[in-house]
C-alpha positions as CSV (number, residue, x, y, z in Angstrom):
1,X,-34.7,69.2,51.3
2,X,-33.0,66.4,53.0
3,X,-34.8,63.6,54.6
4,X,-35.1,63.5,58.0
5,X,-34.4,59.6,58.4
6,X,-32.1,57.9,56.3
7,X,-32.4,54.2,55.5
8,X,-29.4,52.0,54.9
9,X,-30.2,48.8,53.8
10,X,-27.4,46.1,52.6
11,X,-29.0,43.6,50.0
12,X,-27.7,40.1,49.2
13,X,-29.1,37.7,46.8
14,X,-32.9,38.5,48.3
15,X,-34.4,39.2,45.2
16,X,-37.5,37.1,46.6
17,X,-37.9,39.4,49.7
18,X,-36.8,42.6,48.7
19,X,-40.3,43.5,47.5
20,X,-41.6,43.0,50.8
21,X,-39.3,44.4,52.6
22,X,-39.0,48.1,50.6
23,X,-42.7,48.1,50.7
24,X,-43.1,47.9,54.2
25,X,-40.9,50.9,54.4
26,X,-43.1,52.8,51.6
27,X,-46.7,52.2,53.5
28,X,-44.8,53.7,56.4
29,X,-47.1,56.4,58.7
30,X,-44.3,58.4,58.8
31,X,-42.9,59.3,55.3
32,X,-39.9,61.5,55.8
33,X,-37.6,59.0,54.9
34,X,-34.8,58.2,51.8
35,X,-34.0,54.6,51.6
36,X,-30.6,54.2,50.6
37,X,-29.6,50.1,49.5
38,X,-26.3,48.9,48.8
39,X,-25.5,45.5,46.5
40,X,-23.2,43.3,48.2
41,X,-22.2,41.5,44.9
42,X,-25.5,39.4,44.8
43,X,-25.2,36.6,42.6
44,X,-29.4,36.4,41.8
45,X,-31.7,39.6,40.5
46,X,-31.3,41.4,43.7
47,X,-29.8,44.7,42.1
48,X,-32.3,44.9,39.3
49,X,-35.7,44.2,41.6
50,X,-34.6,47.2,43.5
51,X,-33.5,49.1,40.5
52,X,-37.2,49.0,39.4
53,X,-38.0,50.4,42.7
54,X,-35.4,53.1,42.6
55,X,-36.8,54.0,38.9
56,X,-40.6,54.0,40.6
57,X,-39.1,56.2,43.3
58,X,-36.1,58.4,42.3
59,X,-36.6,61.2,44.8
60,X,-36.7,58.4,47.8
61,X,-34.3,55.5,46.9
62,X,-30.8,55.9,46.3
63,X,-29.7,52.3,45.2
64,X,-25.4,51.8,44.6
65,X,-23.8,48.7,44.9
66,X,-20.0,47.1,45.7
67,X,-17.8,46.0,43.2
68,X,-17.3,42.6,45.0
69,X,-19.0,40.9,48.0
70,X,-17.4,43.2,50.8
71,X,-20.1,41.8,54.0
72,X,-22.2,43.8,56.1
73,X,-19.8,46.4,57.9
74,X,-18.1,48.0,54.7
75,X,-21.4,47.3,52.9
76,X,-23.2,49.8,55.8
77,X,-20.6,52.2,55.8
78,X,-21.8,52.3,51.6
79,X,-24.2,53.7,52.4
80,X,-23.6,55.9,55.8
81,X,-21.9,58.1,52.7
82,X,-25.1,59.1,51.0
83,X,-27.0,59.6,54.5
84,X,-28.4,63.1,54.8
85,X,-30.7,62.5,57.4
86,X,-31.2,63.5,60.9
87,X,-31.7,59.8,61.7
88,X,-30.2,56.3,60.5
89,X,-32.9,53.3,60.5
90,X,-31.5,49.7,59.7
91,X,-33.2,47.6,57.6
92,X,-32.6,44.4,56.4
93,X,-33.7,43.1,52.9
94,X,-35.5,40.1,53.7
95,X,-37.7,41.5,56.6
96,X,-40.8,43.7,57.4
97,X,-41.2,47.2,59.4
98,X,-44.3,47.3,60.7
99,X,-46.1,50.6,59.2
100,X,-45.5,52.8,62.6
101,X,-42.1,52.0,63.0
102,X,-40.5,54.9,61.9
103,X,-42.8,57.2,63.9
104,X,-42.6,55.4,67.1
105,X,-39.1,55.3,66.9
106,X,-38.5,58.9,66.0
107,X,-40.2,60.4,68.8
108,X,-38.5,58.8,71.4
109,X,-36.0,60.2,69.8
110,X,-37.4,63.3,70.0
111,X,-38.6,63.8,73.1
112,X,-35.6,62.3,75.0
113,X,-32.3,64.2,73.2
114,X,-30.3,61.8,75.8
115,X,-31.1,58.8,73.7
116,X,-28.6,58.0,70.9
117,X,-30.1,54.9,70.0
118,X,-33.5,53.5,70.2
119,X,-34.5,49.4,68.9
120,X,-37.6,47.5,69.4
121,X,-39.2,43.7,69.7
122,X,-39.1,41.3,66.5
123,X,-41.1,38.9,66.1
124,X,-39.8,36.1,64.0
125,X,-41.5,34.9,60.8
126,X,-41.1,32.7,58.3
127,X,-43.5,31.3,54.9
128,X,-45.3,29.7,57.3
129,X,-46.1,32.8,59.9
130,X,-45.5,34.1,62.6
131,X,-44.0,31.6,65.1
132,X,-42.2,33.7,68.2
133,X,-40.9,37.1,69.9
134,X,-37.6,37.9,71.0
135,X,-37.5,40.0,74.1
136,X,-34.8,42.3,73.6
137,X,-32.6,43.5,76.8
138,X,-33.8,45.6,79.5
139,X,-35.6,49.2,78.3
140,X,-33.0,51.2,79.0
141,X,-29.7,49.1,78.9
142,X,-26.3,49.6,80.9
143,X,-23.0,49.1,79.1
144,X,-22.1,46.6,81.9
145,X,-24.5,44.6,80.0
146,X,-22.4,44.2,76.7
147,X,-20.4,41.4,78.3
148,X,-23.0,39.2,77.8
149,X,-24.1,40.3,74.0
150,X,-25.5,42.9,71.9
151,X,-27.8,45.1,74.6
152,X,-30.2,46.0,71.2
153,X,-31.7,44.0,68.1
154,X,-29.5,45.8,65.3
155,X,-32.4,45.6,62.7
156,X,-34.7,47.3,63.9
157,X,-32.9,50.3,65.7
158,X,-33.0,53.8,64.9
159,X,-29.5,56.3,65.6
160,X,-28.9,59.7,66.0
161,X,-26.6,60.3,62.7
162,X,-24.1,62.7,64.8
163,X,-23.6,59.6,67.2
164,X,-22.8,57.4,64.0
165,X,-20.5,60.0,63.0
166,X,-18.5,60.4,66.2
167,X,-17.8,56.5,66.2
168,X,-16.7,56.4,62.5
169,X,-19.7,54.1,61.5
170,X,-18.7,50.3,62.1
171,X,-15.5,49.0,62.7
172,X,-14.8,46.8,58.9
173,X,-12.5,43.6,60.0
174,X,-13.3,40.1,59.2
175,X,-13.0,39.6,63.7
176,X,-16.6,41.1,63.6
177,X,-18.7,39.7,61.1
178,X,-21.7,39.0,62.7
179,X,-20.8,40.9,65.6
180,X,-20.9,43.9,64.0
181,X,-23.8,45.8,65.6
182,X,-22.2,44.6,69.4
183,X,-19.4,46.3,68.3
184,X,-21.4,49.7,67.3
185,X,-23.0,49.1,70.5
186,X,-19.9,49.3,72.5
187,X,-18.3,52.1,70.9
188,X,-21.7,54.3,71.6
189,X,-21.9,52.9,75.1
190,X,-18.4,53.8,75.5
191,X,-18.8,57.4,75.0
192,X,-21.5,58.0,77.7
193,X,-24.3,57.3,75.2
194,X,-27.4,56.3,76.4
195,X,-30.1,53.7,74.7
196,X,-33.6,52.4,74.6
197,X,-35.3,49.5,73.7
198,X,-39.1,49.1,73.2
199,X,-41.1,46.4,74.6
200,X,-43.6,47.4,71.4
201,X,-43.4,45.1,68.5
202,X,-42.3,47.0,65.5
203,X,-40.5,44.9,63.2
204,X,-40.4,41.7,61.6
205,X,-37.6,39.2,61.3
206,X,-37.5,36.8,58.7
207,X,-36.1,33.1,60.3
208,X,-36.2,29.7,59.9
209,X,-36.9,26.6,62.5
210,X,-33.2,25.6,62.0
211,X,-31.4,28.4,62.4
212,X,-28.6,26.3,63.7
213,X,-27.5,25.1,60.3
214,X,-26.8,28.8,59.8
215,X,-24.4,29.4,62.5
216,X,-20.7,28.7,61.3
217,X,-17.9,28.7,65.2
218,X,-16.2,31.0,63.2
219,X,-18.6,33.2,64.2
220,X,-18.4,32.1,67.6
221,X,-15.5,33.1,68.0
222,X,-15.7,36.0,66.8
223,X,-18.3,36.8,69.8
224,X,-15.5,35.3,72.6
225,X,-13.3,38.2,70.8
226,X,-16.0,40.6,71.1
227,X,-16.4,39.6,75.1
228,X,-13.1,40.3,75.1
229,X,-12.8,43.7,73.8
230,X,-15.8,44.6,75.9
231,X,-13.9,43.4,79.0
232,X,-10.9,45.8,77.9
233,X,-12.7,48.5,76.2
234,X,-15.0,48.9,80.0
235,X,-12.1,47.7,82.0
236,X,-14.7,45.6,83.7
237,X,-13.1,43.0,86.7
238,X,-11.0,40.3,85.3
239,X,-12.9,37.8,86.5
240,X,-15.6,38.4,83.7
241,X,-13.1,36.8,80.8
242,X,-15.1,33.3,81.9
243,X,-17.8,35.1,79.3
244,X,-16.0,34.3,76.4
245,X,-16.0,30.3,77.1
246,X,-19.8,30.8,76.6
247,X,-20.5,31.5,72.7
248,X,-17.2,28.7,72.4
249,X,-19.8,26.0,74.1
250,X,-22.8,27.2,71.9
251,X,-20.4,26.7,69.2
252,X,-19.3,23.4,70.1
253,X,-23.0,22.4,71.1
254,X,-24.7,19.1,68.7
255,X,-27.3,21.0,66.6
256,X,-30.3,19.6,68.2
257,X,-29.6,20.9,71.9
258,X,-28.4,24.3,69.6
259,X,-31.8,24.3,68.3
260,X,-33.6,23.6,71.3
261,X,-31.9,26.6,73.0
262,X,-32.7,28.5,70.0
263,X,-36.3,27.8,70.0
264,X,-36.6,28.4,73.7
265,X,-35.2,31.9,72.8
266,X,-37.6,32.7,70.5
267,X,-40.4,31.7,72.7
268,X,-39.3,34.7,74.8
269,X,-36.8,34.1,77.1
270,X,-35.2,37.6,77.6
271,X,-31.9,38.1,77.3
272,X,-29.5,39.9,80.0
């Protein structure tokens, strides 16, 4: 019998956090679920700390890997091939569901059929603690919205898998690394699809205080490409292109006013 939610889970050289993070999915309230993890080429013991978990749990964990380091979009269409569920859940390798996740997040899902897509809070954690919630965007988002950025945290969410599987999973080119979930969110959006977020904490994000060494402009501009195709893909007014100078000016911020804006962010400043 097929589970009704189906995990997919990319995993990268987090051989340190992977324990964590697959057990937070085991001790979950709601245990219909297969997990199903992908190796993006990791370079550490990644693929054998979950192949001890996929030995422990053979009838729940479905554990492949890529021949090379392919990044996030091919490496989550991996694994949309072995779904079977009713139900895809993100999940990243390095952080924590909180145990009622999965059955919050399923009955919205259940009792509002015109949902495709439901996320949740994060709060931010690091080795230190907890240190800060993001507010996601409003609870129920318009696509007007995407112009200004992702309208739900990607980890976190929950998808109806016909909905994945009418927008061909996510888009793999190199122009959306990072922006891959926006993307997803567009083409759902796109279609009449309706989301949810939940004000709720449910998940946990593993961060850092200095997230801005992270960030490469590459990456910004591959968000001014993403306002872009929002603009188009919407055919929203014109006028609205000005959005794409925006993630070019984070980009070209010096790190400490980055990380200022960053930690004021995480403090809870909602997004649009």
């Amino acid at each position: 019998m097929s589970a009704e939610i189906s995990v997919i889970m990319g995993i990268y050289n987090c051989a340190a956090t992977l324990p964590e993070a697959i057990d937070s999915i085991i001790n979950q309230t709601y245990k219909n679920w297969e997990l199903i993890m992908c190796d993006d080429g990791s370079s550490d013991d990644t693929y054998a700390v979950a192949g001890e978990y996929q030995k422990k749990y053979p009838a729940k964990i479905i554990l492949i890997r890529n021949e090379r380091n392919r990044g996030l979009n091919y490496t989550l269409n991996h694994c949309l091939k072995y779904a079977t569920g009713k139900y895809i859940a993100r999940m990243d390798g390095d952080d924590i569901s909180l145990p009622n996740r999965f059955e919050v997040e399923r009955n919205v899902l259940e009792n509002e059929p015109e949902i495709a897509v439901v996320s949740t809070t994060m709060i931010h954690f690091d080795e230190e603690g907890d240190f800060s919630g993001y507010i996601t965007c409003t609870e129920y988002p318009v696509k007007e919205s995407l112009v200004h950025g992702p309208v739900h945290c990607h980890a976190p969410c929950i998808i109806r898998t016909e909905v994945m599987q009418t927008v061909g999973g996510y888009t793999e080119d190199k122009n959306l690394l990072r922006v891959e979930d926006w993307h997803l969110w567009l083409k759902i959006y796109a279609l009449g699809h309706q989301g949810k977020n939940l004000s709720e904490p449910l998940y946990k994000m593993r961060d850092d205080r200095n997230a801005a060494e992270r960030r490469r402009f590459r990456y910004r501009l591959n968000e001014a490409r993403m306002v872009k195709t929002v603009i188009k893909t919407l055919r929203l007014p014109k006028w609205k292109y000005v959005f794409m100078l925006r993630p070019i000016i984070v980009g070209l911020l010096p790190k400490t006013i980055y990380s200022y804006l960053h930690r004021k962010k995480l403090k809870g400043v909602p997004t649009q």
